[in-house]
N, C-alpha and C positions, 0 to 999 in steps of 0.2 A: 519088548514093546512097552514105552511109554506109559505112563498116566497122565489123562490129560487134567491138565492146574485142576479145570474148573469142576471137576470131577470133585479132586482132590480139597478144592474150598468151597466148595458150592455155591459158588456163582462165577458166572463167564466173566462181569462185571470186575467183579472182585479178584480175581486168579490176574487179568489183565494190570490193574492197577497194582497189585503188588510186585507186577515185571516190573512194570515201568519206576515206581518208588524206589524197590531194593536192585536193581542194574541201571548200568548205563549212567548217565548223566544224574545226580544225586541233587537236582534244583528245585526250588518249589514251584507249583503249580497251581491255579486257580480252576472251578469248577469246568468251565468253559470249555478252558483250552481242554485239558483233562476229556472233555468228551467228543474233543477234535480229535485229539492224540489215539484213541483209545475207540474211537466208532461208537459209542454206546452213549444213550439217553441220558439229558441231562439230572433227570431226578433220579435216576438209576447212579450215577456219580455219586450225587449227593448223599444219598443212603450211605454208600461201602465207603465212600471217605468219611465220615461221621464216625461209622461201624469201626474202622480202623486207627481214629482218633482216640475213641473211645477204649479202647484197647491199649492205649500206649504207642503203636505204629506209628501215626503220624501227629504232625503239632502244625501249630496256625499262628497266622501274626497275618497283620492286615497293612497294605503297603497301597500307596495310590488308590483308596477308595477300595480296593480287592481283597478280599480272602486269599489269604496261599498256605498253600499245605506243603509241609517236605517231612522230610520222614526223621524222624529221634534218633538220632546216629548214638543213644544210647540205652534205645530200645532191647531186653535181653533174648531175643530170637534174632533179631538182624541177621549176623553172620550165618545161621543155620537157611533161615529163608531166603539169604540173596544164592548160596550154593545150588538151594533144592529151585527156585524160579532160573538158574543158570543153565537147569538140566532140561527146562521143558521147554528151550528153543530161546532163538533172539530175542532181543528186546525190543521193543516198541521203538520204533526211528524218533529221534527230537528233533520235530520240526523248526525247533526256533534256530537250530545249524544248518537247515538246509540250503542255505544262501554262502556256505564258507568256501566253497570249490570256487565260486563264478568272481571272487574279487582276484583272481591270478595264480601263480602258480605254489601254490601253497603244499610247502613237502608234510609240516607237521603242526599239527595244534591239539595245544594240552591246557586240558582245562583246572581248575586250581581256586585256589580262595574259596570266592560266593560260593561257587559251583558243589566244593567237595565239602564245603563249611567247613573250612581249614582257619584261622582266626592267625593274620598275621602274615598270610602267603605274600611274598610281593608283587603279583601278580593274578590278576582271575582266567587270563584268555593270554597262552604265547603261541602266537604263530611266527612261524619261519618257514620262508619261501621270499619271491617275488610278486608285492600283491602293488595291486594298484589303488591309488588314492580317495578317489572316486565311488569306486566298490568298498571298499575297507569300507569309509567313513558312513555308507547307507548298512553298511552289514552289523555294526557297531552302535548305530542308531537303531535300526532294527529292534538287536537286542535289549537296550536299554528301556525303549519302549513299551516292549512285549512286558520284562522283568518290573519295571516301574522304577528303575534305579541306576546309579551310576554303576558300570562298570569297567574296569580295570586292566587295559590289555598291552601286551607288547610284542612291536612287531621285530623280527634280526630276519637279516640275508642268510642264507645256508653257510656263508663264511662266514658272518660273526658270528652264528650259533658253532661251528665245529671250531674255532679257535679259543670261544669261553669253555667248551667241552673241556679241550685239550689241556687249557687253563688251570682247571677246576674251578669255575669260574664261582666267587659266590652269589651271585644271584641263581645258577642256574643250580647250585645244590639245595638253595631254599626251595625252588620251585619244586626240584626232586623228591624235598622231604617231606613236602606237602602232601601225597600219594596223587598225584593228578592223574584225569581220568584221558586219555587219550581217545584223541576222536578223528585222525589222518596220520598216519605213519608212512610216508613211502621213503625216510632216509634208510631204515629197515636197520641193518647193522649198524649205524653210526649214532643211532638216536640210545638215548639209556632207555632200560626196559620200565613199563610202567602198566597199569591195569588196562586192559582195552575195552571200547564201549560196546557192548554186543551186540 
């Protein structure tokens, strides 16, 4: 049987935001969203994000008027605490994807650059599928909006993506090496393997 996080950090608040920080989507976040994400009281945020700043955990930069916090990807527990929050169940859904199904039919998108703070990735956002024009450009807007910032995406058919595969294609090994965080997989055997979002 389990221990549950907040047991184990003592706070529900606190146990919640370190899923979300150390899995899944590795983006920054501002107080707000964070307590949309996450169900929990806005000053109750503020506290354990501070707490966790303070620590070394997370760091801040201010971007379109906003606070955003994302986490010191050379923080020295990271790797221990993204395994040990891996163990106590999914991760907290990232709302700001949930709009990626409904632009068409989309086999696979991996996230990369901003997202993984990869410095150099050529790409932030590759999806591949059949999307439509229409949806893309509001879903991409969306994002950029929420984030407060340009970002970086490219779209390939299932057949340019398995032909630059076959290829070796080099953009899609830059992408590769980037460790991108995968967030729709249904090519299943034909896509290369990569971290999945929990």
């Amino acid at each position: 049987m389990g221990i549950p996080l907040e047991r184990l950090f003592g706070s529900r608040t606190r146990a919640k935001l370190l899923v979300l920080f150390t899995g899944g989507v590795r983006r920054p976040y501002y107080v707000r969203e964070l307590a949309r994400l996450v169900n929990e009281r806005v000053n109750s945020i503020r506290r354990e994000v501070e707490n966790l700043r303070g620590i070394g955990l997370l760091q801040t930069h201010l971007r379109a008027g906003k606070k955003f916090y994302t986490v010191n990807p050379t923080f020295s527990l990271l790797d221990e605490l993204s395994k040990l929050t891996a163990k106590g169940g999914k991760s907290i859904a990232d709302q700001l994807f949930e709009g990626v199904r409904r632009i068409g039919n989309v086999r696979l998108v991996l996230l990369t650059g901003f997202f993984t703070q990869t410095k150099n990735a050529p790409t932030d956002i590759l999806i591949v599928g059949e999307v439509k024009p229409s949806p893309l450009r509001q879903f991409i807007d969306t994002v950029q909006e929420e984030l407060g910032r340009d970002i970086n995406f490219t779209v390939m058919s299932i057949d340019e993506y398995e032909y630059r595969r076959k290829m070796n294609d080099h953009f899609l090994r830059e992408v590769m090496r980037a460790q991108p965080v995968e967030l729709i997989n249904t090519l299943v055997q034909r896509a290369p393997a990569v971290p999945s979002l929990r």
